[in-house]
N, C-alpha and C positions, 0 to 999 in steps of 0.2 A: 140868276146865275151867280157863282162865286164871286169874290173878288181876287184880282190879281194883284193885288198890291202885297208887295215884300217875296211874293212866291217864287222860292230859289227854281233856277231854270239851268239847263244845262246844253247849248247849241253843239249839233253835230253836225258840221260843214266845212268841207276842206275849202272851199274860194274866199280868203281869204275879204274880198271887198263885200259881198254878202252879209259872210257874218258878220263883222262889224256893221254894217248898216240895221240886221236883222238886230243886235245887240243894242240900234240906237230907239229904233220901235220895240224891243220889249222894254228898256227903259222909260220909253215913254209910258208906258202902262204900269209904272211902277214896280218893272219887278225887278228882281234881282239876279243879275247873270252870272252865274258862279264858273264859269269857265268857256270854252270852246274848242271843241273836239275834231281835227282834222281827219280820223280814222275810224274806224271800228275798234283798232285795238289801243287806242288811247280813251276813246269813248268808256272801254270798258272798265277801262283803270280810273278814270274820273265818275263814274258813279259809286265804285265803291268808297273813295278819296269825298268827294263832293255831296252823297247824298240827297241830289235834284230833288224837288216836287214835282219837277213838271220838265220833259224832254222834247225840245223841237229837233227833228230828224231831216234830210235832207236824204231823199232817197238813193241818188248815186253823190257819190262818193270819187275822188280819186282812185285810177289806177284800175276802173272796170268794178270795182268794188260797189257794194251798197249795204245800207244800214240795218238789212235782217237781222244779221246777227245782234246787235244791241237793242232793236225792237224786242226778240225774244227773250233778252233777258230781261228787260222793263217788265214785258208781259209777266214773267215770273214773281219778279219783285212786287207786281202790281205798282208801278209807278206809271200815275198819265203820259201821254205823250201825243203828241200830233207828227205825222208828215208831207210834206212840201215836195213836190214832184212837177214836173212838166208834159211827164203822158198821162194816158188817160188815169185818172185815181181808180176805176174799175180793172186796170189790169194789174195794182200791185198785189204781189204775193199774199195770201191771206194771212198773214200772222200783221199786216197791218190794219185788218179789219176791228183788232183791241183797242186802236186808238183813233183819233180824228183824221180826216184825209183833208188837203186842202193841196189845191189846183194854181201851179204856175201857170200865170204870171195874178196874183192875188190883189187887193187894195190893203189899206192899210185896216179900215173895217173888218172887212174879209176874215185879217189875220185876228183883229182882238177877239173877234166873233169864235174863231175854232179854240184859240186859246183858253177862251171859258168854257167853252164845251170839253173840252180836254181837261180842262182843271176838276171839272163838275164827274169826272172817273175815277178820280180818286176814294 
């Protein structure tokens, strides 16, 4: 599998205490966090601004919202990406069958595990 070191990453997760945390585990892994994205429509303004390699998604979002929309543009772009969910990863929408699924509440394993499986789509 790849390595994750230096690999710009781009989190899209509105809670706040989360993403920093998730920002302290992708640091662990050495990568690089170029930003974090509370919305879809700032998501979408930071990939063009940011230029991710790799996009960790949070599939709801604030406000009833979820992250399809910037999955599908990944998918376009063909940039990897994994998401992070708490129901079942078999009922999300298919346009996140392009990337990694990965099951709240996950280990820390778990996480580096999809993250190279995500990276290795590229």
């Amino acid at each position: 599998m790849p390595s994750l070191q230096g690999l710009r990453v781009l989190i899209v997760e509105n809670d706040e205490l989360n993403a920093m945390l998730l920002q302290l585990q992708l640091e662990g892994e050495d990568m690089q966090v170029a930003g974090v994205a509370p919305s879809v429509a700032v998501a979408l303004q930071m990939l063009d601004a940011l230029q991710p390699q790799l996009v960790f998604l949070d599939y709801w979002l604030a406000h009833g919202e979820t992250s399809c929309p910037v999955a599908e543009q990944l998918r376009r772009l063909g940039i990897p990406f994994l998401v992070a969910t708490g129901m079942d990863v078999n009922l999300l929408p298919e346009v996140f069958d392009a990337g990694i699924k990965l099951a709240k509440p996950y280990t820390c394993s778990e996480l580096a595990s999809a993250l190279k499986q995500a990276s290795a789509l590229a």
